[in-house]
C-alpha positions in Angstrom: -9.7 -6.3 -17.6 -11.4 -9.1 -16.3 -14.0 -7.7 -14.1 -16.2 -5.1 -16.4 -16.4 -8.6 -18.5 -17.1 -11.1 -16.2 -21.1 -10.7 -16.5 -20.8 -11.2 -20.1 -18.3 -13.8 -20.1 -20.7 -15.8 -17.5 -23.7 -15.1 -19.5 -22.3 -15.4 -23.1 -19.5 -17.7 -22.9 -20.4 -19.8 -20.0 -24.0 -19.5 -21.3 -25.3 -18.9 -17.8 -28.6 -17.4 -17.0 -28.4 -13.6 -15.7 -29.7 -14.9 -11.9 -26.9 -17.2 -12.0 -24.3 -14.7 -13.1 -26.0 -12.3 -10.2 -25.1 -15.1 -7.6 -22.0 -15.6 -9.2 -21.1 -11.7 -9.2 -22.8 -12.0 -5.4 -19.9 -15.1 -4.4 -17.7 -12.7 -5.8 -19.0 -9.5 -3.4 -19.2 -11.7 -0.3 -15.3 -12.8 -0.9 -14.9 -8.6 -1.4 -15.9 -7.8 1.9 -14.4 -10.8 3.6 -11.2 -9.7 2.2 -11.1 -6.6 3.2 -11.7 -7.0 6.8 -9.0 -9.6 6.9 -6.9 -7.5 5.0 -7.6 -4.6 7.4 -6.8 -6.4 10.2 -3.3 -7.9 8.5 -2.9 -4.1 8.1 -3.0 -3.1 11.8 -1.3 -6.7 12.8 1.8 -7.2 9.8 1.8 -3.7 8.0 0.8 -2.2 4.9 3.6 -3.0 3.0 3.3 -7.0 3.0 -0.4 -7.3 2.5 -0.3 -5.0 -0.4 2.6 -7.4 -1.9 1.5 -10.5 -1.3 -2.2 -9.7 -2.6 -0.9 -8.9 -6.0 0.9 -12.2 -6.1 -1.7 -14.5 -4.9 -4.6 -12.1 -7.1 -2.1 -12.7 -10.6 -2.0 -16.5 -10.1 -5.7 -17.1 -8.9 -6.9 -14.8 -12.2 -5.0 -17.0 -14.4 -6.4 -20.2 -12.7 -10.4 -18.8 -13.2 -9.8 -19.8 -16.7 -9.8 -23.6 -15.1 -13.8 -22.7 -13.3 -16.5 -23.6 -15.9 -19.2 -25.3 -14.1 -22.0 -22.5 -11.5 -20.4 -24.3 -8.5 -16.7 -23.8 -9.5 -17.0 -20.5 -10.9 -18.8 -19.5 -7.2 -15.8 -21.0 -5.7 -13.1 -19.4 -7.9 -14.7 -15.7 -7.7 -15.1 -16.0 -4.0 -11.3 -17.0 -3.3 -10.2 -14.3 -5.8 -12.3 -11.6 -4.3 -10.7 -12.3 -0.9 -7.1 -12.3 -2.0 -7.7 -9.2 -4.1 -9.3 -7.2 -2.2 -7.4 -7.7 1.2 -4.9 -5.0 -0.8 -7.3 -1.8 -0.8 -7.3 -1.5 3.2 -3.8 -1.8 3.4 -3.8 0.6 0.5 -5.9 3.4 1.2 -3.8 3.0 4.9 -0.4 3.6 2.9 -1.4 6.5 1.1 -1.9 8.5 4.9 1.9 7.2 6.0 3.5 8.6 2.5 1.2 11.7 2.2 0.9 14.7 4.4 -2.7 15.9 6.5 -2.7 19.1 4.0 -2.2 17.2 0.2 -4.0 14.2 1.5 -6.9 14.6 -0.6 -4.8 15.2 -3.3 -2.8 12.5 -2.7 -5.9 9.8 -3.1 -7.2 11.6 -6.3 -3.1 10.7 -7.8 -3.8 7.1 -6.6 -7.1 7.2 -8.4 -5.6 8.8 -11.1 -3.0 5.9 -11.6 -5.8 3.3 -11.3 -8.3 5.3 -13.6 -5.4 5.4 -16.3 -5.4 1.5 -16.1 -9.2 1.5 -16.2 -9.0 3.9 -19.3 -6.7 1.2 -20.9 -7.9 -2.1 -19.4 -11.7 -2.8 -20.7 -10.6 -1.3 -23.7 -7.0 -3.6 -24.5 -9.6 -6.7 -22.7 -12.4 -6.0 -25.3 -9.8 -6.1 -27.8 -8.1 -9.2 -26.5 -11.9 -11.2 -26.6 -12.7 -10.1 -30.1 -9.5 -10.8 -31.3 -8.0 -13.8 -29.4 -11.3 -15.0 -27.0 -11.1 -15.0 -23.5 -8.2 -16.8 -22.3 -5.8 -14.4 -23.4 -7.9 -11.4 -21.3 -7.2 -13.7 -18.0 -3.4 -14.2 -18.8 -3.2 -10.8 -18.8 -4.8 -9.5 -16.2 -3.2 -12.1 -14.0 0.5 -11.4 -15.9 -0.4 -7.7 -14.7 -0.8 -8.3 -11.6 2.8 -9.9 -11.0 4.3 -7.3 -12.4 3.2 -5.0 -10.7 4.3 -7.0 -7.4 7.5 -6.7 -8.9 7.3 -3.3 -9.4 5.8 -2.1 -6.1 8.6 -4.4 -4.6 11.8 -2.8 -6.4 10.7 0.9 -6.5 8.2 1.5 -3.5 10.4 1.3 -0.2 8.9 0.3 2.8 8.1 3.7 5.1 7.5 3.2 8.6 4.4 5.0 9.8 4.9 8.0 12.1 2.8 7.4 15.5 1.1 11.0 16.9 -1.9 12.7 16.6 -3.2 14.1 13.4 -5.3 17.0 12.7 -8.4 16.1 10.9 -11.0 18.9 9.1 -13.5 18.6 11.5 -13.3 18.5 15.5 -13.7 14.9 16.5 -13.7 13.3 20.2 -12.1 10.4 19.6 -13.1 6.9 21.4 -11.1 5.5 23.9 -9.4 2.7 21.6 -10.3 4.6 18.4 -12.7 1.6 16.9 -14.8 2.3 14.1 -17.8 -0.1 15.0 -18.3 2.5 17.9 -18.0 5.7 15.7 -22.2 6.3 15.3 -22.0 9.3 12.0 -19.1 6.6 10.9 -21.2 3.8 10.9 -24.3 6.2 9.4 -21.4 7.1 6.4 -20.7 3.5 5.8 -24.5 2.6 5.4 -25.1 5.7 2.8 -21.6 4.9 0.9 -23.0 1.4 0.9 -26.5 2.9 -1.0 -24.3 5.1 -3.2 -22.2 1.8 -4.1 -25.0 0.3 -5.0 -25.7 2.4 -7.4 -22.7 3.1 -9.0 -21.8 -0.6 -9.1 -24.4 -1.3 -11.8 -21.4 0.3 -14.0 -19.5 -2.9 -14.1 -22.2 -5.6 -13.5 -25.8 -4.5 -15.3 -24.4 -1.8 -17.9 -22.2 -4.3 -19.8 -25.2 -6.7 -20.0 -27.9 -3.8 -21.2 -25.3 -2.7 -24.0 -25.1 -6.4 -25.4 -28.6 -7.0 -25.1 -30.5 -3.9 -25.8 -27.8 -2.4 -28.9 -25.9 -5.7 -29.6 -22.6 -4.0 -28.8 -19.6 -5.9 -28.9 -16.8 -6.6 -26.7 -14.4 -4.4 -28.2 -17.1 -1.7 -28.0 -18.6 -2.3 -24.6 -14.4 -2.0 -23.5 -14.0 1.5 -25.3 -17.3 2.8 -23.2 -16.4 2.0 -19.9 -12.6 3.0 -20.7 -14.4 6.5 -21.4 -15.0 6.8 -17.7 -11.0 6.6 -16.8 -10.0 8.1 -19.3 -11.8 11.3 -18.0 -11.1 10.7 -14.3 -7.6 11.2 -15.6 -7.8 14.1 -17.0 -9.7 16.2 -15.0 -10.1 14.7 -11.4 -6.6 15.9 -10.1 -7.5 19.8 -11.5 -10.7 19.6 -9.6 -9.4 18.0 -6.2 -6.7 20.8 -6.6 -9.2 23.4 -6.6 -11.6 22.3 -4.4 -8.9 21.3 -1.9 -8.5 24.4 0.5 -11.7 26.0 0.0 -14.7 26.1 2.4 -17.3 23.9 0.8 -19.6 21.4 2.6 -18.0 17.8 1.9 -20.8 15.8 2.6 -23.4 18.0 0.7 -20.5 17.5 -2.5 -20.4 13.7 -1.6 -24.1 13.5 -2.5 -24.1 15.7 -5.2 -21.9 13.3 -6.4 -24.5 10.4 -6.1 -26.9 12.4 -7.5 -25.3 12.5 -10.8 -25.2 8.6 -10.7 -29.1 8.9 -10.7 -29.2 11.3 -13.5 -26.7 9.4 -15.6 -29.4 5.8 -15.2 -32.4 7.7 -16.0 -31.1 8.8 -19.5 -30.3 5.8 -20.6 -34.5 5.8 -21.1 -33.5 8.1 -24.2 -30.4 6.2 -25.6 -33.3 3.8 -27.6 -33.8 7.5 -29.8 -29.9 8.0 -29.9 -27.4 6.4 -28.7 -24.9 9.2 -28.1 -26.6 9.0 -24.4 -24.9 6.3 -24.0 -21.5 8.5 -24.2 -23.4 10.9 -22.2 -24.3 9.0 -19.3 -21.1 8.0 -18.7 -19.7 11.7 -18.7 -22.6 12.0 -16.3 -21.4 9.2 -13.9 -18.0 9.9 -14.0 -18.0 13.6 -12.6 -20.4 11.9 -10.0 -17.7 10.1 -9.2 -14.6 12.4 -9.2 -17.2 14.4 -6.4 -18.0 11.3 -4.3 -15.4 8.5 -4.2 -12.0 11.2 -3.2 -14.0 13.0 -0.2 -15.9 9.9 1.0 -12.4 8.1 1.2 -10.4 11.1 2.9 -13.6 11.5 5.3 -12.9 7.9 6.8 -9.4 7.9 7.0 -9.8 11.5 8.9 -11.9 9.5 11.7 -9.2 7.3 12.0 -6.2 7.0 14.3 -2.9 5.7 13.3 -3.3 2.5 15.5 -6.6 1.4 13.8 -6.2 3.1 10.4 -6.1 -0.5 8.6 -9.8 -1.3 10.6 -11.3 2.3 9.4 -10.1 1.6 6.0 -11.5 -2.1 5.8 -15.1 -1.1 6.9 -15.1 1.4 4.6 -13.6 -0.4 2.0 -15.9 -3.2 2.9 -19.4 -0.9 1.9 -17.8 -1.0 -1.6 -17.2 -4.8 -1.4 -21.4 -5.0 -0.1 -21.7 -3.6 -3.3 -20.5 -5.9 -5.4 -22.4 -8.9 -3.4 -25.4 -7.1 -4.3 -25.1 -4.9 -7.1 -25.3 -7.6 -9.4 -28.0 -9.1 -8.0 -30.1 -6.4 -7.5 -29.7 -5.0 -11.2 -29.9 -8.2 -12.9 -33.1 -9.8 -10.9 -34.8 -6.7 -11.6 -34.0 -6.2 -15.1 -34.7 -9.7 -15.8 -37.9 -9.5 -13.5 -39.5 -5.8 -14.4 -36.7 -4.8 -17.1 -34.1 -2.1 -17.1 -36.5 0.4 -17.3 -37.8 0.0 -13.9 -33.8 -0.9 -12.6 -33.4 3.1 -13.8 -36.4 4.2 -11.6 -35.4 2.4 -8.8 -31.8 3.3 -8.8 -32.5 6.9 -8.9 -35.0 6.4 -6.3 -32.0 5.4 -3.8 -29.4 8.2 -5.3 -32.4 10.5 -3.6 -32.4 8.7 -0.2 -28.9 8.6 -0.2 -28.5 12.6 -1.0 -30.7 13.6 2.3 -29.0 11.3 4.5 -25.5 13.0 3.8 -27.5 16.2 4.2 -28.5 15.2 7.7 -25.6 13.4 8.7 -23.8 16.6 8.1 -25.9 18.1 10.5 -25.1 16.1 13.0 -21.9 16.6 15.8 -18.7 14.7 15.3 -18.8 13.0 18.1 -17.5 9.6 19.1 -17.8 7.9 22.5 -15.5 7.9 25.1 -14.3 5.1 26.7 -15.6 5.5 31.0 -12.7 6.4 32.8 -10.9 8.1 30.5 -9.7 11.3 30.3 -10.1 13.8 27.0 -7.4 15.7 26.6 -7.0 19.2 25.1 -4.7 18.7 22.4 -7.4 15.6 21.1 -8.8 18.7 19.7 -7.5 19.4 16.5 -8.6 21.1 13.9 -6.9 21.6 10.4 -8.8 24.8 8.9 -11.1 27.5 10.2 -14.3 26.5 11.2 -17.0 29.0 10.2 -20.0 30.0 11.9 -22.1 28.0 9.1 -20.2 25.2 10.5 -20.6 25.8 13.7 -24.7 26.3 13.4 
């Protein structure tokens, strides 16, 4: 609830200026990616199943206590701290769903957990929108944080703790793996993380610049803004998991669907140009970004964790989780300096502009071998090549 809201509570509540509520959204980014490397390393160190808990306890009470942050400084502070608490749970998260999923429903398996967290997207901005126009503010943060504690409580009495299987896993592509299996020595993984870092960028503007250009540019309020962006979960739920299914199986270039994906977060900025003639675009370009995200965000995820191995699952999964996080440090900052600076018309050009860049570099990093380093001295074995379905000659070219 909170989040989608927190631009417009800091510039319309807290009467901020929209650099400040860019720094603000940036403290809040810089605590995101922090978090998640801690939490990745908590991952491979104490286990999935403790982070994950003690996040949502710590995230419930520090979302109630933001209410208590009025002044630039202490807001800073408060998002910061919250962003590094919250987000040490998506590591440890997207390392749980490999230990209770198997290598051939895998995909699958991320879309469900998608689905489960689109579903509370579809009802969140919407119930928070609702909460502001009819109660303020205050009652949004109770919420969010009383939401948060239950579902500790929940994850605690109905998800039982499953110890993770060591072995070798077969992975869709052939792979050499490095000797100790670190990402920060994976080259096309680190080449991934910079273009899902771009493609974040982009599609970060949803939560941090869009609220803003609906209340400035067509007065929408809270309540309206909420239904919106709940449009975009909404439809994730219903018709991610068919596609995934359908698409899961089949021979099709994952990295050329990845930037398709992106490329529909482009298309879906540049309209907005026309939603000043009518403002059903506005519906429309969030139809446009959210299929751009059922075809990027499942196969970008289920790319990393493949490169992964089960002793440094949590450290694949906190880099790549941490692009997202460099996202929210700069998205903010980046849409609402420009739209303040050049206006939102020129934010459109330029976000579009990097959907392009980021398109041709999936294009030739899928050209490139999967091939990671080996440690000197160290033998490869046979059986460290493993495929999980047919390679075709397209492939193999």
């Amino acid at each position: 609830m909170v989040v989608p809201f927190l631009t417009v509570y800091l510039t319309f509540q807290l009467h901020f200026t929209l650099p400040q509520a860019g720094w603000a959204m940036a403290c809040f980014g810089i605590g995101s990616i922090l978090g998640n490397l801690i939490g990745g390393k908590l991952t491979d160190k104490i286990g999935y199943y403790q982070v994950q808990f003690w996040s949502l306890i710590l995230s419930g009470i520090l979302f109630i206590s933001l209410l208590n942050a009025h002044t630039f400084p202490q807001v800073c502070v408060a998002v910061f701290v919250l962003a590094v608490v919250a987000d040490a749970f998506r590591p440890a998260n997207h390392a749980s769903i490999a230990i209770y999923s198997k290598v051939e429903n895998r995909t699958r398996s991320y879309s469900l957990v998608r689905l489960a967290i689109n579903l509370g997207f579809a009802i969140g901005p919407a119930a928070g929108g609702l909460l502001v126009a009819t109660r303020g503010y205050d009652l949004m943060f109770w919420v969010d944080g009383l939401t948060c504690l239950a579902a500790a409580v929940l994850f605690r009495v109905f998800l039982k703790y499953k110890k993770e299987e060591k072995g070798i896993e077969a992975t869709t592509e052939i792979v050499i793996p490095t000797g100790n299996g670190l990402p920060y020595k994976d080259r096309k993984f680190l080449l991934f993380m910079v273009l899902t870092t771009i493609s974040a960028l982009v599609f970060m503007q949803f939560f941090s610049t869009l609220p803003v250009f609906y209340k400035r540019e067509f007065a929408m309020s809270e309540g309206q803004i909420g239904t919106l962006l709940a449009l975009n979960g909404l439809l994730i739920a219903l018709v991610e998991m068919p596609i995934i299914y359908t698409l899961e199986g089949k021979t099709f270039r994952k990295l050329t669907t990845i930037g398709g994906g992106v490329l529909l977060f482009g298309a879906s900025f540049l309209m907005l140009e026309l939603a000043h003639f009518w403002q059903g675009i506005l519906v429309i370009s969030v139809v446009v970004i959210t299929f751009g995200e059922i075809f990027m965000m499942p196969f970008s995820n289920v790319f990393a964790l493949e490169r992964s191995t089960p002793a440094t699952r949590g450290q694949y999964m906190a880099l790549y989780s941490s692009s997202w996080s460099v996202a929210h440090t700069f998205a903010p900052m980046l849409g609402l300096l420009i739209a303040n600076a050049w206006g939102f018309r020129t934010l459109w050009y330029v976000l579009a502009g990097l959907c392009v860049i980021a398109f041709l570099g999936y294009k030739l990093l899928e050209r490139q071998p999967a091939i990671v380093p080996i440690q000197p001295h160290q033998e490869l074995l046979e059986e460290e090549w493993l495929v999980e379905e047919v390679v075709t000659i397209d492939d193999i070219r």
